[in-house]
N, C-alpha and C positions, 0 to 999 in steps of 0.2 A: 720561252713563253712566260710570262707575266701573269701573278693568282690575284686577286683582290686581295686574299688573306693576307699576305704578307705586309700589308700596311698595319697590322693590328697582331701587335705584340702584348700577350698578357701575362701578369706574374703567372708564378705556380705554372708552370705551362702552358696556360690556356691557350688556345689558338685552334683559328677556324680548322677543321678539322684538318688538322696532324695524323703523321703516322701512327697506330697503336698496335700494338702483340696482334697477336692472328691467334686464332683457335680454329685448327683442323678438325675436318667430320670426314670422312668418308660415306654420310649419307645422301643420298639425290634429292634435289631440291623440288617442289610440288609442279603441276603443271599452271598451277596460279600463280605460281612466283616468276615462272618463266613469261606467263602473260603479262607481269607489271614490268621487268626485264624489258618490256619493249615499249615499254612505254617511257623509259629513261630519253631523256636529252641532254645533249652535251650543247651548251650554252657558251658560244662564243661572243663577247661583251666588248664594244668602246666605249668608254663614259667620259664624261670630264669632270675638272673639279679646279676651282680655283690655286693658283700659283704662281711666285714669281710676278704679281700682276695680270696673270694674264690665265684664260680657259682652256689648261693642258689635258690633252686626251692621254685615257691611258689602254692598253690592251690586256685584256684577260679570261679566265675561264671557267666557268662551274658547269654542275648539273641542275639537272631540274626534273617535274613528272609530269605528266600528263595527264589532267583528269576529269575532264568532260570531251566529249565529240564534237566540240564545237573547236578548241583549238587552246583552252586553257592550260596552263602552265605554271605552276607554284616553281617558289624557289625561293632564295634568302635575297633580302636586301644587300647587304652585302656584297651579293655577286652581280647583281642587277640593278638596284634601286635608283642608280644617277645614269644610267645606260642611253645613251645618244646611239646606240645604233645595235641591233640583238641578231644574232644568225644562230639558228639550233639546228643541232644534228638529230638526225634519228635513229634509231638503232639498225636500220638498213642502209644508212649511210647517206639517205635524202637531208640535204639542208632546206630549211626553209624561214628566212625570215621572220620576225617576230616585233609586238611594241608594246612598250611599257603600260600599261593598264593603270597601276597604284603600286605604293611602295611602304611599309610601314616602320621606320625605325625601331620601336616601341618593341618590337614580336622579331625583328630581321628577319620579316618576309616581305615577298614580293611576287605580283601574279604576271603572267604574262600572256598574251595573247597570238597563238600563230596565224601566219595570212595565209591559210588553207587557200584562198580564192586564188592563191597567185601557183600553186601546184601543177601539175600537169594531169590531165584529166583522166588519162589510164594511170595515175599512180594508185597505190593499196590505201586504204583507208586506215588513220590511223589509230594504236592502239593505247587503252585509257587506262587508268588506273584508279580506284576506290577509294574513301578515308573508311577509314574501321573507329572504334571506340575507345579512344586513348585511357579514357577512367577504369577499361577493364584490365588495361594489364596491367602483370603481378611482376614482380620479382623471379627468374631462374625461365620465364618466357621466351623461348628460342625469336630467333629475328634474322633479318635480312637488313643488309645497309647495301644500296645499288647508287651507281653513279660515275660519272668519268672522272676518275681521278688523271693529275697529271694532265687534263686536258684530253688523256687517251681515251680508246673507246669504252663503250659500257661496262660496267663489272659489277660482280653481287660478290659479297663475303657474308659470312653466317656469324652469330655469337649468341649473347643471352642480356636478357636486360636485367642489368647490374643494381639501379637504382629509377624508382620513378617519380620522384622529386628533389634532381640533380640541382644544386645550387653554387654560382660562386663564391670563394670563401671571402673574396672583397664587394662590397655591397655596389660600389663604382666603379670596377676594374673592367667591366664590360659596357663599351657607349660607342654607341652609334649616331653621327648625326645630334650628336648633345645628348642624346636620350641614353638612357642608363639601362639596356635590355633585361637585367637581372630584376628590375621593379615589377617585370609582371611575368617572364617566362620561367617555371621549376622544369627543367630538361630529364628527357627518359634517359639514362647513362645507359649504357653499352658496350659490350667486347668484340662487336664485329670490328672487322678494319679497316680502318676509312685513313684516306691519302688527302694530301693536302687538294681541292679541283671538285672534291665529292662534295662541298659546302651545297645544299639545295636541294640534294640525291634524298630521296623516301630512305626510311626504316620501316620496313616491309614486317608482319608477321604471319606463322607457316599459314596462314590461309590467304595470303595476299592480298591483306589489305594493308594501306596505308597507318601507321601510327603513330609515325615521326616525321621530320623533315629533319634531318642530320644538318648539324652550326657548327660544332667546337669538338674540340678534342683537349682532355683534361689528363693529363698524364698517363696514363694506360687505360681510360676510358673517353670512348665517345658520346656526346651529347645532342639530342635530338628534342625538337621544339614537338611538343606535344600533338597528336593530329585533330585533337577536338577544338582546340586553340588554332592551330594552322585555319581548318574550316570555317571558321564563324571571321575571321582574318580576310581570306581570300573573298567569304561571300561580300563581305562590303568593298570589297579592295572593287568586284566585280560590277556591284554597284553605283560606289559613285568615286572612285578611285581613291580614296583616302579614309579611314577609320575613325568614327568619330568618337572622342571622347569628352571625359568632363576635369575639371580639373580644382584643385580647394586650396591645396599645398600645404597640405599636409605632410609630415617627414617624419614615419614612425619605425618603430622596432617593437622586438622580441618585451613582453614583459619578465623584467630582474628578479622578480621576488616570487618564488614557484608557487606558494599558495594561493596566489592571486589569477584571477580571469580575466582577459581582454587583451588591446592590444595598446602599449604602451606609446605618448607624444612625445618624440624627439624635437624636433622643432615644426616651428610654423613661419611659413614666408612671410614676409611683413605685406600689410595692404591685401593681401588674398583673402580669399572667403571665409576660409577657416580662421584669420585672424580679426577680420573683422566680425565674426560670431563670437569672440572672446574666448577660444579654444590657444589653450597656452602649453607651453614643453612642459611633462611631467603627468600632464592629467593620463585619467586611464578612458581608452575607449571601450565600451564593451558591447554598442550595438550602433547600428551604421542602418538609416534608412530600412530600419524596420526589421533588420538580420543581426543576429548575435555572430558576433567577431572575438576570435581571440589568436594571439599568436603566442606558443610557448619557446620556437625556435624560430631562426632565422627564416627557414624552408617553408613557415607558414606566412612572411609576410606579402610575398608576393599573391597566395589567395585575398587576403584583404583587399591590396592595391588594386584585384581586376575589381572589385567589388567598391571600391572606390573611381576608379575611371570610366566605369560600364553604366553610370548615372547618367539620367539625362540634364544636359546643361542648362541654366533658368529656371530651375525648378527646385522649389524648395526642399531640403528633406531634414528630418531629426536626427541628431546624434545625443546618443547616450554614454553616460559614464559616470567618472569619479574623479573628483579634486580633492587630494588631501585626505581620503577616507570620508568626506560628504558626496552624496549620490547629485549630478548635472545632469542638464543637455541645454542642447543648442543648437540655432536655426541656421543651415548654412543656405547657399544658393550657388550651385557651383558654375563654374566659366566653362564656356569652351574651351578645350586643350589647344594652343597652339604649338605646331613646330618649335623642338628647342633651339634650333637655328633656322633662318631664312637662306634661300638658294642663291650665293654668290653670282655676281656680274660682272663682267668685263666692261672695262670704261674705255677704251684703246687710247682715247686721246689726249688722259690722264693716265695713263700707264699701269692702272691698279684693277683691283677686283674689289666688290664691296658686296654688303649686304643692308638690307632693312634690321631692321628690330622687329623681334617678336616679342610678345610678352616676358619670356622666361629670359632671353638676352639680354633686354634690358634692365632686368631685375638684374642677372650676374655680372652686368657692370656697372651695376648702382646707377643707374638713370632714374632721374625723378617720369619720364615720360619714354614712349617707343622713338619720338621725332629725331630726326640726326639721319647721317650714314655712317655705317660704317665700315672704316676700312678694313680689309679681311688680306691683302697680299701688298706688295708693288715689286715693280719693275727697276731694276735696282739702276736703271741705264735710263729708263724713264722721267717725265717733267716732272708729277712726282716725289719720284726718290733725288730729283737734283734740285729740290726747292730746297730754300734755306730760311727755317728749319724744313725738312722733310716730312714728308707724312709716313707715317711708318702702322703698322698693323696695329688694330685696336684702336684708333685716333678715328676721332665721328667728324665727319664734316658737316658744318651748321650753317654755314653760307657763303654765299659765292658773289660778288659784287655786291655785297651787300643785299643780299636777297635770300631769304630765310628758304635752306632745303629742310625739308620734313623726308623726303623720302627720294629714291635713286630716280622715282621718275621727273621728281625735281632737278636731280643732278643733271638729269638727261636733257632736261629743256632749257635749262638756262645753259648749260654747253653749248647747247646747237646754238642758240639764239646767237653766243661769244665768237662761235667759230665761224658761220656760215658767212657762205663769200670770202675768207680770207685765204691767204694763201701761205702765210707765215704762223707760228706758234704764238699766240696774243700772252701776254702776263698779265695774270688774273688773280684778285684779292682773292682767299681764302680764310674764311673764320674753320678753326678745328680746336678741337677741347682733346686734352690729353690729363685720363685721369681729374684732378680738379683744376688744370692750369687751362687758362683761353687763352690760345696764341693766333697768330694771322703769319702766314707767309703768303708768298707768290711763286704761283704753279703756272708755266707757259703751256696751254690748253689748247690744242687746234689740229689741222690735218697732219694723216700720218707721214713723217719724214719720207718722204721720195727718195727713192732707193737711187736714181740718176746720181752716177762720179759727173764732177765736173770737169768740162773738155779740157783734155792735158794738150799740152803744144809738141807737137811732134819732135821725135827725139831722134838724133841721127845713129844708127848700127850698124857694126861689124857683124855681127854673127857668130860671136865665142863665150866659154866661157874659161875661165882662167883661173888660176894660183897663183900665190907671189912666189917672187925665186927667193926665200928665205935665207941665210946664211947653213944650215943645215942642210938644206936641200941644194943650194949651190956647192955643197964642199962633198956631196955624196955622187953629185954628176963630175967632179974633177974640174968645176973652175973655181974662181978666189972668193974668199970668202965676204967681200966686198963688191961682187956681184949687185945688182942694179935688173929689176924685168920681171916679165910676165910668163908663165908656161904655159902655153894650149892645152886646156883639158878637154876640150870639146867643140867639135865645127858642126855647125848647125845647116841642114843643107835647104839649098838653094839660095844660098847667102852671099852677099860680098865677098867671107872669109873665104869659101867656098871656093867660089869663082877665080880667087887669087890665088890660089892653090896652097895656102894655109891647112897643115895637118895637124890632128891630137898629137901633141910630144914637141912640137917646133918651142923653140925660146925667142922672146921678141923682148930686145933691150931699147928699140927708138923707135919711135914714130917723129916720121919727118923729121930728122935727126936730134928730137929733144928726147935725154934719156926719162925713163919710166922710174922713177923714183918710188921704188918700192922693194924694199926687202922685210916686212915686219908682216905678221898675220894682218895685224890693224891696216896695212895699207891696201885691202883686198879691191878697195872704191878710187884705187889711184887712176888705174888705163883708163876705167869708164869715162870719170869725169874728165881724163883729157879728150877723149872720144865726143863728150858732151860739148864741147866746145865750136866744132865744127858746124857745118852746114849739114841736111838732110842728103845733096846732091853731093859732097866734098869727095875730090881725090883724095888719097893719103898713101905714104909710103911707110914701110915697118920694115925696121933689119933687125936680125938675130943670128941664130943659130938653128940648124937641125941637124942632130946628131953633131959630127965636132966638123960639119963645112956651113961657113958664113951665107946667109941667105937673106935676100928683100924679098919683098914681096907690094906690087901696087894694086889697093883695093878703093873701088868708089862705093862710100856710106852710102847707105838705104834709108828710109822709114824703120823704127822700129816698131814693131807687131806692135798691137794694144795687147799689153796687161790683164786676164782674167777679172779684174776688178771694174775695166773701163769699159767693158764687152755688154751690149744690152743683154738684161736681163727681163724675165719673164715670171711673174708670182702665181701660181696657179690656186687660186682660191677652191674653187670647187671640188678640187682631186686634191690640196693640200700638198702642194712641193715647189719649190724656185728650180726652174733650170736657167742655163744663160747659152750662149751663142760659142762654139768650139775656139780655143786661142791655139793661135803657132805652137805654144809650149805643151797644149792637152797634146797635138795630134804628134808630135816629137818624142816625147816624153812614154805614150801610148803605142808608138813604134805604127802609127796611124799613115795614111798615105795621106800627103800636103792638102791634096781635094778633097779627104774626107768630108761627108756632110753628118749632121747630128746635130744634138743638143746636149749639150752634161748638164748631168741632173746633180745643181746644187747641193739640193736641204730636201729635206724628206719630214713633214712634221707627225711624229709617234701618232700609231694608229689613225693614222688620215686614210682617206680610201686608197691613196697612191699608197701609204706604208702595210694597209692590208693586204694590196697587191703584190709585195714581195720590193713592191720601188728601194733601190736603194738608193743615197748620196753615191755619186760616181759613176754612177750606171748614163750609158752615152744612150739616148733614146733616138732610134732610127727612123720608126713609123708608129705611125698611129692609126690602126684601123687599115691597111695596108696602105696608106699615104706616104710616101718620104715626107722627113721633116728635113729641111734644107734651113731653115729662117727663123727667126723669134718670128718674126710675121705672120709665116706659114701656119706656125705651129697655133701663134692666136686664131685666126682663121678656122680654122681644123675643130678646134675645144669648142669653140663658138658653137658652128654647127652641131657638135654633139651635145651642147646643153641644151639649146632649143630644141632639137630632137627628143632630147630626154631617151635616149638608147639604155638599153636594158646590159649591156653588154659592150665594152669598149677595150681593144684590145692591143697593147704595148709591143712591140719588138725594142730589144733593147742587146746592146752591147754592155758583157763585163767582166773583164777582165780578154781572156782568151778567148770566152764564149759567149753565144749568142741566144735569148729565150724570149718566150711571151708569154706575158702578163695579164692577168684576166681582170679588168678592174669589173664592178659591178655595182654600180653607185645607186642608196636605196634614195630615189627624189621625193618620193613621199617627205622624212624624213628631213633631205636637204632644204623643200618650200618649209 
């Protein structure tokens, strides 16, 4: 099983919650804690995220609470926030689907929604859980941290809260989504013990209310996102799916000189509000829209920061201070906050992923404006990564036949326009800016390669597979070491070799009396290509040895089997897997009887509904829905009707290995329209 944590490694240990010490009680835990205890979900996730060129899912698992009767569900962005598809457990063991509501990088929270509607109507009603008052607790405050660790079932551990404005000791060493989580969240530190799976799980205190949402795990303590912060989060998340803020760009710290009051300018982004109010690095702030501010440590800047993004955007406000020891102020008007990154795209017909610009991105790659794309992956096999030069990550594309893109639904339209009706990859101008350099290559842009081999010419077979008779191995059977031939490793049955009554162990030094020149490893492709030579129909005669008496043998060549490569294949978009049509060698090789019917399942793509289902690469699929599958045909057929059906419920028989199982797929269509 696959955590989201694990993509986010931070010095000093930080990391989404890690393992920490334990502190043992012997005490019994309240009957209100056992009521939020069931209000835990275990949050199974697919998301995706650009890679490689292309929108890779991945699989993984946190917790979450429950905290309205209507079907709400907090939890960290982190575990959720890019989620393409949510199933939650409950602590009775009911799963029940869920959708993404809003996600906030800023706080890494995220709320989520269950589709109580879709339940069974004698199920129990589910149980909720409170927020409590994060500004009341103290220091030495007993607590509860609950959640499924390990993706396992529910669990509570007890401790005491350690610290109630936990900060990291790097001001950037925590980012999400571009966003810098440390700018506005002071975390309640903690010595309950939380496992890596618990990310999203409540910190519970003894009266059962909510006061944390548990993020990180900082060397022997855990950290949890404050619950008065979690709430005012979730209520807009609930509203209108995203949080809005303001933003000036501002970049401050801790004021250096302890006599002094306020909170010190680190820098100011160029062209932003605050620089176009003439607010410069150095000045001292010491009152913000009508509230006196000051910061004397690190752990008070993020109070300021909510107190600068919680402004309403367009709207004027005063700041006060000091330049130099003379008393300032100045008029800003702040922006709306956008996303520090835009949501990645897949282009397939270009082989990459890209994104738009948001204001702050194109500020961090020095763009005079947002217009451009830009690239965010490619495809390293892809049109592409095989232009020359290539487009490689971070390179903006600005136009396409000479036709200025602003933005990816630009990219989108003059693609189509390039591709449509054709049937081959078109080579197509590209303007792209790298850093300060304008280059132009040509990227072949159009439909996706067709997975069809081209028809091979029939090949005439024997039915063996072979060894050369080396000089080693001829001088270990007791002939000369100047030996010439082939030894039968393997007669493949219902074959030519077969029929001629050819066994594993015979020696074959002539075909039709021209000897087999072969004694070297390297000459392992000598018999073939004399084999190659023939007719599809041709007699042939073979003399050798078995054992120490002289032996022919006359075989008339076949067809040889198609090749696993040349075998129609089948790409199942909807359930995300390739199978192909069974070859000679699966059912051989598989110890399969020659009539076997099936399909082998190629490819399996991470976390598709086929790989939720247990699909794996190799698994021979028998039925579907209690259908034999006999055919690629069949089997299109078959998927067809279950899409337009839109069945709740579709069910695999499959072979693999020795054994035989069923697979329960359960594809949410909501989701897939």
């Amino acid at each position: 099983m696959l955590f989201l944590f694990r993509s986010f490694f931070i010095p000093f240990s930080l990391s989404f919650c890690c393992l920490l010490s334990a502190v043992p009680s012997s005490e019994s835990i309240s009957e209100e804690i056992q009521d939020v205890y069931q209000a835990i979900v275990r949050i199974e996730v697919v998301s995706e995220q650009g890679s490689g060129g292309r929108m890779m899912k991945s699989r993984s698992t946190g917790s979450g609470v429950i905290i309205s009767e209507n079907g709400l569900v907090v939890t960290n962005h982190h575990v959720a926030g890019k989620a393409s598809r949510l199933t939650c457990r409950l602590s009775d063991g009911e799963e029940v689907m869920a959708d993404l509501l809003g996600a906030d990088a800023m706080t890494d929270l995220a709320l989520l929604r269950l589709r109580l509607d879709e339940r069974d109507n004698k199920a129990v009603p589910i149980k909720t859980a409170r927020f409590g008052n994060s500004d009341k607790v103290s220091v030495g405050d007993v607590c509860f941290a609950m959640g499924s660790p390990a993706g396992l079932s529910q669990s509570v551990t007890k401790g005491i809260i350690s610290n109630t404005a936990l900060i990291s000791a790097s001001s950037r060493s925590f980012r999400l989504d571009g966003e810098n989580v440390g700018e506005l969240v002071r975390w309640l530190g903690h010595d309950a013990v939380i496992y890596p799976g618990n990310s999203g799980g409540p910190l519970v205190d003894k009266n059962g209310k909510i006061i944390g949402i548990n993020e990180v795990g900082i060397g022997s303590l855990g950290g949890a996102i404050p619950s008065n912060l979690a709430k005012e989060v979730a209520q807009e998340l609930e509203n209108q799916g995203y949080v809005s803020r303001s933003w000036v760009g501002l970049e401050c710290q801790p004021i250096i000189e302890g006599n002094q009051s306020g909170v010190l300018v680190a820098g100011v982004i160029s062209d932003s509000p605050a620089y176009l109010s003439g607010i410069k690095a150095g000045d001292i702030i010491t009152k913000y829209a009508g509230r006196k501010v000051s910061a004397r440590i690190p752990e008070d800047i993020p109070v300021f920061n909510q107190l600068v993004y919680s402004r309403p955007a367009n709207q004027k406000l005063w700041v006060h201070g000091f330049r130099k020891g003379k008393a300032k102020k100045w008029q800003i008007t702040p922006a709306p906050k956008e996303p520090a990154y835009a949501k990645e795209i897949e282009i397939k017909s270009w082989g990459i992923t890209v994104r738009n610009f948001t204001l702050m991105s194109s500020l961090e790659a020095l763009r005079e404006n947002k217009r451009g794309v830009q690239v965010h992956s490619t495809n390293r096999g892809g049109p592409s990564a095989s232009a020359k030069p290539s487009l490689s990550p971070g390179d903006v594309i600005v136009s396409v036949n000479d036709k200025t893109v602003h933005s990816i639904q630009d990219l989108l339209d003059v693609s189509r326009k390039i591709t449509r009706g054709q049937a081959e990859p078109i080579p197509t101008l590209v303007s792209f800016e790298r850093n300060l350099a304008k280059l132009l290559t040509v990227v072949k842009i159009g439909p996706e390669a067709e997975e069809n081999q081209p028809v091979q010419a029939w090949k005439p077979w024997l039915g063996i597979s072979t060894q050369v008779m080396t000089r080693e191995l001829s001088s270990a059977l007791g002939l000369p070491r100047t030996t010439r031939g082939i030894r039968v490793a393997q007669v493949f049955p219902e074959t030519p070799a077969e029929q001629a009554g050819i066994k594993a162990g015979d020696l074959i030094f002539r075909l039709d009396g021209q000897i087999i020149m072969a004694h070297r490893v390297e000459d392992a492709e000598v018999f073939g290509n004399m084999i190659k030579q023939y007719k599809t129909d041709a007699a042939i005669e073979l003399s050798g040895l078995r054992g120490k008496e002289p032996m022919s043998w006359h075989a008339n060549l076949t067809k040889k089997p198609d090749p696993p490569n040349e075998l129609p294949k089948h790409e199942e978009e909807t359930f995300e897997f390739t199978l192909r049509d069974l070859s000679f060698a699966d059912r051989v090789n598989r110890r399969l009887d020659l009539n076997q019917s099936g399909l082998m399942v190629e490819n399996v793509e991470p976390a598709g509904w086929g790989a939720l289902a247990g699909l794996r690469q190799g698994d021979l699929l028998l039925h579907v829905d209690g259908k034999p599958i006999g055919s690629i045909q069949a089997f299109e057929k078959i998927m067809k009707e279950l899409v337009t059906a839109q069945k709740k419920q579709v069910l695999f028989f499959i072979r693999r290995g020795i054994h035989t199982l069923f697979l329960e797929l359960e594809p949410d269509w909501d989701q897939q329209g």
